[in-house]
mmCIF file of the N, C-alpha and C atoms, coordinates in Angstrom:
data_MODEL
# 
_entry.id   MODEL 
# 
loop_
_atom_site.group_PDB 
_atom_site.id 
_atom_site.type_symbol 
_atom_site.label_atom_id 
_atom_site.label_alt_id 
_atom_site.label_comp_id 
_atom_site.label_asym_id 
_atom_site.label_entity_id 
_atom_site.label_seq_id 
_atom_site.pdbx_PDB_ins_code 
_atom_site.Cartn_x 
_atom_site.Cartn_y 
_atom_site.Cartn_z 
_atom_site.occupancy 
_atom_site.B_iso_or_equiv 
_atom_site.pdbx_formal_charge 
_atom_site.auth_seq_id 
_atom_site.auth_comp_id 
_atom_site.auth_asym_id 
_atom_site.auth_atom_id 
_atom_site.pdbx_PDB_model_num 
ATOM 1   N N  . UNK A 1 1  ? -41.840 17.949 37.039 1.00 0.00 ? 1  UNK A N  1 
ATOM 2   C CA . UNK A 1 1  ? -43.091 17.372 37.528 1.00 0.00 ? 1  UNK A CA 1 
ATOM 3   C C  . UNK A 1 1  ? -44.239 18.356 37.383 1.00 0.00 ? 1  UNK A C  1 
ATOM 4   N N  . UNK A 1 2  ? -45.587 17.711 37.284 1.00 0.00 ? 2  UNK A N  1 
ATOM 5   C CA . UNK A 1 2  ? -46.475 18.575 37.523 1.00 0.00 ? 2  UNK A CA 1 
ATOM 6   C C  . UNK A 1 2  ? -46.566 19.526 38.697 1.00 0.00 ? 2  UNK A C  1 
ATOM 7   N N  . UNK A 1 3  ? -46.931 20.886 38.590 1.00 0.00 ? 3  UNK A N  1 
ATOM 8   C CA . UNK A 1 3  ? -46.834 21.763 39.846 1.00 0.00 ? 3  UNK A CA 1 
ATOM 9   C C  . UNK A 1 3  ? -48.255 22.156 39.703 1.00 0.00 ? 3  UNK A C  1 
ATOM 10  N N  . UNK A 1 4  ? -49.417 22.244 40.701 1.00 0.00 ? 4  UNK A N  1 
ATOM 11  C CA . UNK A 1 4  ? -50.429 22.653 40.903 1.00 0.00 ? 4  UNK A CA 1 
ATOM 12  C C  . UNK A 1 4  ? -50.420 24.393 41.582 1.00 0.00 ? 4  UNK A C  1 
ATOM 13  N N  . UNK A 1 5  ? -51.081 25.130 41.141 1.00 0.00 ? 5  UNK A N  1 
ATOM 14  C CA . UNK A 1 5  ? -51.261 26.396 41.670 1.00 0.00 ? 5  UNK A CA 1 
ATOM 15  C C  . UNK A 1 5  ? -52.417 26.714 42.197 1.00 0.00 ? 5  UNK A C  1 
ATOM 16  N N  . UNK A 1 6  ? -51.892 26.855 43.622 1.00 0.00 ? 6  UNK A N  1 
ATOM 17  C CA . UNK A 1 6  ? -53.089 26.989 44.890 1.00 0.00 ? 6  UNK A CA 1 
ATOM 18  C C  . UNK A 1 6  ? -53.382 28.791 45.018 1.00 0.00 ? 6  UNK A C  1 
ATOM 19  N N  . UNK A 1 7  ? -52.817 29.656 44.246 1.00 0.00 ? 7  UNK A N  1 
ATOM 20  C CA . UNK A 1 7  ? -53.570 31.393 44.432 1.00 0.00 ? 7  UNK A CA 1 
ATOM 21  C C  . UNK A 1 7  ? -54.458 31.526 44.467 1.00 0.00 ? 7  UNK A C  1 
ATOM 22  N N  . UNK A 1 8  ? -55.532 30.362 43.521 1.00 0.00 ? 8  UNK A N  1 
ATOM 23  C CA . UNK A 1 8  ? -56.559 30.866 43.055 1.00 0.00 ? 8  UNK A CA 1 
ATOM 24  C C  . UNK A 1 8  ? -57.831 29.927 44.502 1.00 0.00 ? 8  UNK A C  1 
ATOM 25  N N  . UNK A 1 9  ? -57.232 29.410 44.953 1.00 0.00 ? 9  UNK A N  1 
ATOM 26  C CA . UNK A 1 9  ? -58.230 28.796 45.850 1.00 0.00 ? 9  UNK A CA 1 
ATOM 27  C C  . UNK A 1 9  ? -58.785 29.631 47.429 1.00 0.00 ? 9  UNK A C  1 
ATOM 28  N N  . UNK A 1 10 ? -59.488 29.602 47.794 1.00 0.00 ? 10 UNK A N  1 
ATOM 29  C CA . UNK A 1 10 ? -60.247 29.852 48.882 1.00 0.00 ? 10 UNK A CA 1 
ATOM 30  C C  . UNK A 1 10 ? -60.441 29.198 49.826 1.00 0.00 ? 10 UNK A C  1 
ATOM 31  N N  . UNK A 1 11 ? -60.596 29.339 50.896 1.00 0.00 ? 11 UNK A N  1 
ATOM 32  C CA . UNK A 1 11 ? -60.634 27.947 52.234 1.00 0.00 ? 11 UNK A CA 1 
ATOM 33  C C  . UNK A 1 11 ? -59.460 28.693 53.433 1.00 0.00 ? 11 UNK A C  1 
ATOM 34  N N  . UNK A 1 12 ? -59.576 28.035 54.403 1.00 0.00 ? 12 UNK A N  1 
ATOM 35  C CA . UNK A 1 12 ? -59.128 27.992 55.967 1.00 0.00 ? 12 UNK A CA 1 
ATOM 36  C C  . UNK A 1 12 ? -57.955 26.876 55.774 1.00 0.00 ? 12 UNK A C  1 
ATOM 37  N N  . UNK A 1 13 ? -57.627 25.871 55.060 1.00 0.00 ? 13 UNK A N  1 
ATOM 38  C CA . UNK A 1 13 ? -56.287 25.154 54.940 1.00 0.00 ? 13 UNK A CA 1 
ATOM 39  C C  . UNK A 1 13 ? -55.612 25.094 53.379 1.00 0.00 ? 13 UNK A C  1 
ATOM 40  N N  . UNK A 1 14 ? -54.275 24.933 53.943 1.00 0.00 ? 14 UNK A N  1 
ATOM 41  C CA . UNK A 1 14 ? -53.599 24.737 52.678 1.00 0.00 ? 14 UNK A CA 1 
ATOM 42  C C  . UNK A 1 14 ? -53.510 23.613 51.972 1.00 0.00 ? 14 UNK A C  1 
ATOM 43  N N  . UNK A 1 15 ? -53.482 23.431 50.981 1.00 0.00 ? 15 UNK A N  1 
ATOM 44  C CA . UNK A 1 15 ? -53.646 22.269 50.194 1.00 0.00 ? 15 UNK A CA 1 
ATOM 45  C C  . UNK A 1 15 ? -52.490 21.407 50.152 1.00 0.00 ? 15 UNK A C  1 
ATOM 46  N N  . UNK A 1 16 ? -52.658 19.810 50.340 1.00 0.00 ? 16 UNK A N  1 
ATOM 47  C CA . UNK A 1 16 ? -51.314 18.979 50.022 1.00 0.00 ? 16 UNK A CA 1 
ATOM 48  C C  . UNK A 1 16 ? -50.930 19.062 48.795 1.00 0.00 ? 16 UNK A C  1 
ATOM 49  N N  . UNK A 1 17 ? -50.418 20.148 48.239 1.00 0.00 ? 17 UNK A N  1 
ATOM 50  C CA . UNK A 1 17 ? -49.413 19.905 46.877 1.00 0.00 ? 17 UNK A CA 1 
ATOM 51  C C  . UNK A 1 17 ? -49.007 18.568 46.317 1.00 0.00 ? 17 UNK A C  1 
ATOM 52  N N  . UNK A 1 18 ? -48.142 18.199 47.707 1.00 0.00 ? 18 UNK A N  1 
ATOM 53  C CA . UNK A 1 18 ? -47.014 16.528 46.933 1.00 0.00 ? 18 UNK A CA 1 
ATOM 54  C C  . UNK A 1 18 ? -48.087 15.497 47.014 1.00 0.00 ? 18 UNK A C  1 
ATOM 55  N N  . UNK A 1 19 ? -48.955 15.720 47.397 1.00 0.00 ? 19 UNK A N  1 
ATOM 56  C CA . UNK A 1 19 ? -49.943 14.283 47.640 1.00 0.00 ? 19 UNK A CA 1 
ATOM 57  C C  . UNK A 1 19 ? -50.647 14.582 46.186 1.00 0.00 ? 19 UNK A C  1 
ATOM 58  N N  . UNK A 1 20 ? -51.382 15.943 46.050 1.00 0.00 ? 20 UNK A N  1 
ATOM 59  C CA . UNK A 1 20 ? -51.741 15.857 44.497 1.00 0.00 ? 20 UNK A CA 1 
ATOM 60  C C  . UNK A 1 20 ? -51.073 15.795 43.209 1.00 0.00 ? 20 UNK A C  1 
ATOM 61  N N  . UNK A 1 21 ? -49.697 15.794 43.614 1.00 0.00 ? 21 UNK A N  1 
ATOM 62  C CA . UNK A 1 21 ? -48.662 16.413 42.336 1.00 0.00 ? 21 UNK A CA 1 
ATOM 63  C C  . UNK A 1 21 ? -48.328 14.007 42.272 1.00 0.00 ? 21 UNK A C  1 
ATOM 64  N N  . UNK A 1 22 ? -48.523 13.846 43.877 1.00 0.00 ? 22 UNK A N  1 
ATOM 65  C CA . UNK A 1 22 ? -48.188 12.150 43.950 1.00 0.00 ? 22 UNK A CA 1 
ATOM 66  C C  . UNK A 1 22 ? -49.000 11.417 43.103 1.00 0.00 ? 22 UNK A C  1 
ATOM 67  N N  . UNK A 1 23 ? -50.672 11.858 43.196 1.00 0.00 ? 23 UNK A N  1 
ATOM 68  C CA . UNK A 1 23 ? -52.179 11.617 42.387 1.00 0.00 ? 23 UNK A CA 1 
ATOM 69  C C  . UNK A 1 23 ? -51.822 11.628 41.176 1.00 0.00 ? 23 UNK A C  1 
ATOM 70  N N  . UNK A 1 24 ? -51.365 12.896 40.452 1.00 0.00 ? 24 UNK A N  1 
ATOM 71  C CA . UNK A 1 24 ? -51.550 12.934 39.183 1.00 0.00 ? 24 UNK A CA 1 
ATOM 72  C C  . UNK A 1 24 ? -50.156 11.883 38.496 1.00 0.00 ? 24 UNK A C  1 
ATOM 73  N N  . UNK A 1 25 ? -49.301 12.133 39.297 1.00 0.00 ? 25 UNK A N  1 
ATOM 74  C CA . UNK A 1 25 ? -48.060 11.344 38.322 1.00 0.00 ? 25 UNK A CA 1 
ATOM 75  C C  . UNK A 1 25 ? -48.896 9.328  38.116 1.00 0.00 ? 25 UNK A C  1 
ATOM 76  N N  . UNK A 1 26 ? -49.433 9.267  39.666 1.00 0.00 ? 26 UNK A N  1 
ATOM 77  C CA . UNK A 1 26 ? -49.749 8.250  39.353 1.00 0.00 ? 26 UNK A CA 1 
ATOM 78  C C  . UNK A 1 26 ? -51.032 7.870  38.388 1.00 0.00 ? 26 UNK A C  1 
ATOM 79  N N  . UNK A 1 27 ? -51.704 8.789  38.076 1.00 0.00 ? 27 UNK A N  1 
ATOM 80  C CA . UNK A 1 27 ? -52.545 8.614  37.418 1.00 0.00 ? 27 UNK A CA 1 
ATOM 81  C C  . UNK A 1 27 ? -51.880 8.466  35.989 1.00 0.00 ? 27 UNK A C  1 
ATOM 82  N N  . UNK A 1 28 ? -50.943 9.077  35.704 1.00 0.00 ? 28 UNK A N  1 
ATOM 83  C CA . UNK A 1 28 ? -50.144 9.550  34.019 1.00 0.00 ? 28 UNK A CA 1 
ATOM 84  C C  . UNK A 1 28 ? -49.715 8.108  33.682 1.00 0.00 ? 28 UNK A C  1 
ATOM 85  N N  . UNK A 1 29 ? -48.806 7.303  35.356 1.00 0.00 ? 29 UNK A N  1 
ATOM 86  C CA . UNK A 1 29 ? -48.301 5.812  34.951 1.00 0.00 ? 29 UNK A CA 1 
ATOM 87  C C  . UNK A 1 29 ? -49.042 5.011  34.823 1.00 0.00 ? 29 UNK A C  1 
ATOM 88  N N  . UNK A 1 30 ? -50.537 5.059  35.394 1.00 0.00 ? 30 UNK A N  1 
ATOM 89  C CA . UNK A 1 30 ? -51.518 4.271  35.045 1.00 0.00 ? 30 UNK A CA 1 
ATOM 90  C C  . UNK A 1 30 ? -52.284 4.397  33.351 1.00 0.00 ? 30 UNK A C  1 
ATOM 91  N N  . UNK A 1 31 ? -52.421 5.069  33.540 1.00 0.00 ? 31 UNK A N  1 
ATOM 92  C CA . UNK A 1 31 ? -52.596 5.430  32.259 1.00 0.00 ? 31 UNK A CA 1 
ATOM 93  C C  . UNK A 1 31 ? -51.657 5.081  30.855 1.00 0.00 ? 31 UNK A C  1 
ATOM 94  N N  . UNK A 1 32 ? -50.268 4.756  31.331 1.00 0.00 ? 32 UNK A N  1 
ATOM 95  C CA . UNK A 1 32 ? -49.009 4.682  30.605 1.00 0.00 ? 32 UNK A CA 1 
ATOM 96  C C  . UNK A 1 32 ? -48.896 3.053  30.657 1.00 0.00 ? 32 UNK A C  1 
ATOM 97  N N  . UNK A 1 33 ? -49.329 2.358  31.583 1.00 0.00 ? 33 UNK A N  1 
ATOM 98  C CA . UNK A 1 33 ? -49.335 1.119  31.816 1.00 0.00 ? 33 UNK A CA 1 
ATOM 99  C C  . UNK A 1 33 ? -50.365 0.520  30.782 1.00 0.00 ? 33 UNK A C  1 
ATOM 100 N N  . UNK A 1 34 ? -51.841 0.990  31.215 1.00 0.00 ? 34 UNK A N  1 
ATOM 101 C CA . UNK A 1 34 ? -53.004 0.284  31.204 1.00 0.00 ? 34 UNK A CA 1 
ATOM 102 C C  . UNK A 1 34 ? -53.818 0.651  29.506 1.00 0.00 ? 34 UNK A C  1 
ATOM 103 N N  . UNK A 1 35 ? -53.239 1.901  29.407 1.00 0.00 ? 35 UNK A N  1 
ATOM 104 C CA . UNK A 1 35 ? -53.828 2.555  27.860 1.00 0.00 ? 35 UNK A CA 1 
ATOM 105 C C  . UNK A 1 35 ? -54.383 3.855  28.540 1.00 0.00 ? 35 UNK A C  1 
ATOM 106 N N  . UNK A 1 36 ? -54.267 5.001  27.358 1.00 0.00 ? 36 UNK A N  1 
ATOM 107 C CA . UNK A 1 36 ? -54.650 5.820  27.507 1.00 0.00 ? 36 UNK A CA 1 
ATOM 108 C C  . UNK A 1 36 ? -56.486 5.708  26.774 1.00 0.00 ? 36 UNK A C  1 
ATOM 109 N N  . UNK A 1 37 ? -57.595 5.978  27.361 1.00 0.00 ? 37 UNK A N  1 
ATOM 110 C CA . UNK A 1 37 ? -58.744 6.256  26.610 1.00 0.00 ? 37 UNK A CA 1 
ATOM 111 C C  . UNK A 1 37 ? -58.768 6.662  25.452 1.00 0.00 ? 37 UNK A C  1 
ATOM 112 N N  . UNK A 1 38 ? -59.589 6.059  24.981 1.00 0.00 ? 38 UNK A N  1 
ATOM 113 C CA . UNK A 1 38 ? -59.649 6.375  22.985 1.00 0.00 ? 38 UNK A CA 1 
ATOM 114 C C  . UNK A 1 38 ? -59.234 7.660  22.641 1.00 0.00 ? 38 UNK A C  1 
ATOM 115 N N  . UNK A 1 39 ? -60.230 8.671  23.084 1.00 0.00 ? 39 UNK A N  1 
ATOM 116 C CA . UNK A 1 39 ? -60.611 10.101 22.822 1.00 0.00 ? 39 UNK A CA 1 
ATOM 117 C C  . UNK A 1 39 ? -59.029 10.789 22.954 1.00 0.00 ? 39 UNK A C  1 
ATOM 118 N N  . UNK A 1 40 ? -58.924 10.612 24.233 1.00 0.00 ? 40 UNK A N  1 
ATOM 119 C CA . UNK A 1 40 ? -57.458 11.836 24.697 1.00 0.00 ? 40 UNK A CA 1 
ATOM 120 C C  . UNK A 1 40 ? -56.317 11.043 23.743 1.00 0.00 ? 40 UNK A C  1 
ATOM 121 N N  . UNK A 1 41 ? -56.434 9.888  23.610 1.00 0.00 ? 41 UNK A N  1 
ATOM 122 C CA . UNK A 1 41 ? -55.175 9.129  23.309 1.00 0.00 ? 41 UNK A CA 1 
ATOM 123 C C  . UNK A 1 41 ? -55.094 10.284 21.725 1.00 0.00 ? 41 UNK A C  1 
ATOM 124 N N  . UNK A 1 42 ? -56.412 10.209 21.131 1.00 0.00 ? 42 UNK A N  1 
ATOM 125 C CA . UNK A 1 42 ? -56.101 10.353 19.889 1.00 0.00 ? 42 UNK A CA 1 
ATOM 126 C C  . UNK A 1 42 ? -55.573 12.480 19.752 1.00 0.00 ? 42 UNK A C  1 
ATOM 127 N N  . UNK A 1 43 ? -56.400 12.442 20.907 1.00 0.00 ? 43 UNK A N  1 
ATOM 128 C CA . UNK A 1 43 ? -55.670 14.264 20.896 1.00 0.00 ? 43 UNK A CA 1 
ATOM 129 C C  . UNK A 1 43 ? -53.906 13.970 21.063 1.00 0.00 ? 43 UNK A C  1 
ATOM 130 N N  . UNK A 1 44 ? -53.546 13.432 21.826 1.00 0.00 ? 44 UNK A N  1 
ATOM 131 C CA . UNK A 1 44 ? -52.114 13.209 22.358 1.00 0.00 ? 44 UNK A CA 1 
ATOM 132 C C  . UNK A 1 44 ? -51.414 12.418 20.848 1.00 0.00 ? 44 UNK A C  1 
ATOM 133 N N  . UNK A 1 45 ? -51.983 11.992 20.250 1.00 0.00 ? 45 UNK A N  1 
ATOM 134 C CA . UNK A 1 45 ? -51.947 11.533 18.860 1.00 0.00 ? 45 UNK A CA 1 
ATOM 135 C C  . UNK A 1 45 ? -51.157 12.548 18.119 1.00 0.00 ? 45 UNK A C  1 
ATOM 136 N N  . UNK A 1 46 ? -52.526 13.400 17.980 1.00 0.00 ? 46 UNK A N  1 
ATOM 137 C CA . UNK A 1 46 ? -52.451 14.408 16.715 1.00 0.00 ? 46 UNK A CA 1 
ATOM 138 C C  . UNK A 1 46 ? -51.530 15.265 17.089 1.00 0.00 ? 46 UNK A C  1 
ATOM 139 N N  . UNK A 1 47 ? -51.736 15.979 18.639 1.00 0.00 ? 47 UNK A N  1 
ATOM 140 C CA . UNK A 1 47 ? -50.265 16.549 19.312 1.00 0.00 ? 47 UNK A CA 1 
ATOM 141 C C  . UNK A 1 47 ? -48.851 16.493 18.869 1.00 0.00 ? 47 UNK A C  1 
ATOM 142 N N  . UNK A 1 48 ? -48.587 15.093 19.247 1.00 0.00 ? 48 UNK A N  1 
ATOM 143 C CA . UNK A 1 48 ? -47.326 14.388 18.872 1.00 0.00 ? 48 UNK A CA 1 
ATOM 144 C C  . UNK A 1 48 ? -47.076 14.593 17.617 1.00 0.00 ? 48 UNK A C  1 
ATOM 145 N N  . UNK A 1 49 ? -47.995 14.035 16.806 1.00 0.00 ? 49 UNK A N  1 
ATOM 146 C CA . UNK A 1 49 ? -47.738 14.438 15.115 1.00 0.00 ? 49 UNK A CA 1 
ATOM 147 C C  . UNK A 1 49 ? -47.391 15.771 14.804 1.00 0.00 ? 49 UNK A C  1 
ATOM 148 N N  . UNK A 1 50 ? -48.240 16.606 15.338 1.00 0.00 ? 50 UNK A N  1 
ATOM 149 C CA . UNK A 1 50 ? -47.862 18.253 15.012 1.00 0.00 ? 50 UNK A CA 1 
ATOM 150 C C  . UNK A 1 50 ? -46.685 18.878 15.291 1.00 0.00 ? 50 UNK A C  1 
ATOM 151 N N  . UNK A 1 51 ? -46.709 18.421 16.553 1.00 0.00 ? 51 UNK A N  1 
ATOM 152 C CA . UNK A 1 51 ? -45.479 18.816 17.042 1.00 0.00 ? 51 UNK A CA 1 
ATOM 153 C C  . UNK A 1 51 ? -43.660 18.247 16.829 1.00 0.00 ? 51 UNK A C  1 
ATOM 154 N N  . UNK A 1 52 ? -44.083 16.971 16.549 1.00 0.00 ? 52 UNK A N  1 
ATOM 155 C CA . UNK A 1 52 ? -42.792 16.115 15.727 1.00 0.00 ? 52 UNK A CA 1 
ATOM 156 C C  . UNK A 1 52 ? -42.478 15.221 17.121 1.00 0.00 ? 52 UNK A C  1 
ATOM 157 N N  . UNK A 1 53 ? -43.371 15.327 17.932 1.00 0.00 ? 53 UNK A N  1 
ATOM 158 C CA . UNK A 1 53 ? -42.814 14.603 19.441 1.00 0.00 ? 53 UNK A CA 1 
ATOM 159 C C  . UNK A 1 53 ? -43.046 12.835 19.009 1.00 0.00 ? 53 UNK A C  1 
ATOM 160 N N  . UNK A 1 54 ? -42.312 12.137 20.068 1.00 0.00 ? 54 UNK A N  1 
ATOM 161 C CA . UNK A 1 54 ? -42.350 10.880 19.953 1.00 0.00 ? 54 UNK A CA 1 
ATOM 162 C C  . UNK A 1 54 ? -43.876 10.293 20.912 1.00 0.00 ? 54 UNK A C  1 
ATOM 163 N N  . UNK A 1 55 ? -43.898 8.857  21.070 1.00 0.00 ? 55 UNK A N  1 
ATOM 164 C CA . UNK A 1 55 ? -45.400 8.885  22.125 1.00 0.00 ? 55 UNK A CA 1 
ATOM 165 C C  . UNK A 1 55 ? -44.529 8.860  23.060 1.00 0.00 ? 55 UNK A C  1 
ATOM 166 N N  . UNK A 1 56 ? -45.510 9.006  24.363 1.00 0.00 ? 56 UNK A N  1 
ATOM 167 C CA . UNK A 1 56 ? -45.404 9.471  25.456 1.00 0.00 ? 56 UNK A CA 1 
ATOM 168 C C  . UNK A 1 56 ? -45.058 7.975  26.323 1.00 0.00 ? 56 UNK A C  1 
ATOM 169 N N  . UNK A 1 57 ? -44.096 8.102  26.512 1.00 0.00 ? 57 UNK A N  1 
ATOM 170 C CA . UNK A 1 57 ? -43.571 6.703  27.546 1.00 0.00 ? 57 UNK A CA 1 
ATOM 171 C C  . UNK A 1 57 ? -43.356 7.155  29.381 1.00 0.00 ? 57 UNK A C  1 
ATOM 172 N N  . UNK A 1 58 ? -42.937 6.230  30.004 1.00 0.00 ? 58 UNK A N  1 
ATOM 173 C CA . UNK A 1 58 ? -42.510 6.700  31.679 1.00 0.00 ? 58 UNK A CA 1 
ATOM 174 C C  . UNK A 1 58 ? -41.816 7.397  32.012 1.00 0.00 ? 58 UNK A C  1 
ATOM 175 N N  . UNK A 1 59 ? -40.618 7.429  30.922 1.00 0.00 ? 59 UNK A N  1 
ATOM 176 C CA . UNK A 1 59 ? -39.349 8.076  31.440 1.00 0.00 ? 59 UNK A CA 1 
ATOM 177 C C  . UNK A 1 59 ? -39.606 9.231  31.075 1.00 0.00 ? 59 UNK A C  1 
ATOM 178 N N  . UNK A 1 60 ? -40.439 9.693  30.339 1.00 0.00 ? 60 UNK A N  1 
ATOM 179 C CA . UNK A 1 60 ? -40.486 11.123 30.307 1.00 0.00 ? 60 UNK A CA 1 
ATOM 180 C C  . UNK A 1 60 ? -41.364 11.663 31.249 1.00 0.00 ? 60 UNK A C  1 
ATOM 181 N N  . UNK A 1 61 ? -41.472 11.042 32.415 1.00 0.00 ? 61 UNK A N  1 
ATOM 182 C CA . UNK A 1 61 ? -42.421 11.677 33.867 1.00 0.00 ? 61 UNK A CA 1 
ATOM 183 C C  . UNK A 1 61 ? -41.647 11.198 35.200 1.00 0.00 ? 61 UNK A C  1 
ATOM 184 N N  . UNK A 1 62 ? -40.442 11.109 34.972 1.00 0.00 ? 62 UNK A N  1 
ATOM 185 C CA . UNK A 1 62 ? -39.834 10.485 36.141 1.00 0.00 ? 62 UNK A CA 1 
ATOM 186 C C  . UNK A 1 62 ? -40.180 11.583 37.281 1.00 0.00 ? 62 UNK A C  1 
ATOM 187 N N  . UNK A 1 63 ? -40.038 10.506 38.356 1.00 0.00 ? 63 UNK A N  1 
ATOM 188 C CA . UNK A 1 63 ? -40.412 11.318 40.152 1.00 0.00 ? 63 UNK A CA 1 
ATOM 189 C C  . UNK A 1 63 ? -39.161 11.997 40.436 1.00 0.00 ? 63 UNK A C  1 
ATOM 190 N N  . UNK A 1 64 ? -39.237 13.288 41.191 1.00 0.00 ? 64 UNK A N  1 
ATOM 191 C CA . UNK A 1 64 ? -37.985 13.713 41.455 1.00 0.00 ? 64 UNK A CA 1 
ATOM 192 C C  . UNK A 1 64 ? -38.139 13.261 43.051 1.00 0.00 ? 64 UNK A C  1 
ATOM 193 N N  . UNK A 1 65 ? -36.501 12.967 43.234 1.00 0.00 ? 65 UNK A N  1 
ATOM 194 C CA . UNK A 1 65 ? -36.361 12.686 44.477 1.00 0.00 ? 65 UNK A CA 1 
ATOM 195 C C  . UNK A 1 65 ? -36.564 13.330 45.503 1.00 0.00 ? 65 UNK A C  1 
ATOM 196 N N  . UNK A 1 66 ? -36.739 14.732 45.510 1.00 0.00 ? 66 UNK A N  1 
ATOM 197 C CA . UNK A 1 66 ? -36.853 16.119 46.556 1.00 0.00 ? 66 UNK A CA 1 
ATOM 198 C C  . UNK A 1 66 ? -38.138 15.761 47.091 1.00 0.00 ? 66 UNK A C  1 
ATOM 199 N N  . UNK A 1 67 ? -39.309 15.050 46.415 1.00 0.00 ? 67 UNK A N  1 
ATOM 200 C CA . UNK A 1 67 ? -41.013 15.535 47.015 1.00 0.00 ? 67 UNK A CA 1 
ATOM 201 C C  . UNK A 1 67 ? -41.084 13.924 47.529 1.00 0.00 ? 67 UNK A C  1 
# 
């Protein structure tokens, strides 16, 4: 899963990690659902191509059960 790194922040409270790490996954399935935007789609495009990767589906962001 995505892991956010709070060292670099400043402030009097600690940050909800699983609630933002909850944000972004759901943002990735929305995005996975609904279409990715032209622009990034086509970086994640050229990515994939370079790299020999397949496109980017759900199962490759599954939730772990621990958070």
């Amino acid at each position: 899963p995505f892991n956010v790194s709070c060292d670099n922040l400043d402030g009097d409270c600690e940050p909800d990690r699983i609630a933002f790490q909850r944000k972004v996954h759901a943002q990735v399935m929305s995005y996975l659902t609904s279409g990715i935007p032209d622009r990034p789609a086509r970086f994640i495009t050229a990515l994939a191509e370079f790299y020999g990767r397949p496109s980017l589906t759900a199962s490759q962001f599954p939730w772990p059960d621990d958070l």
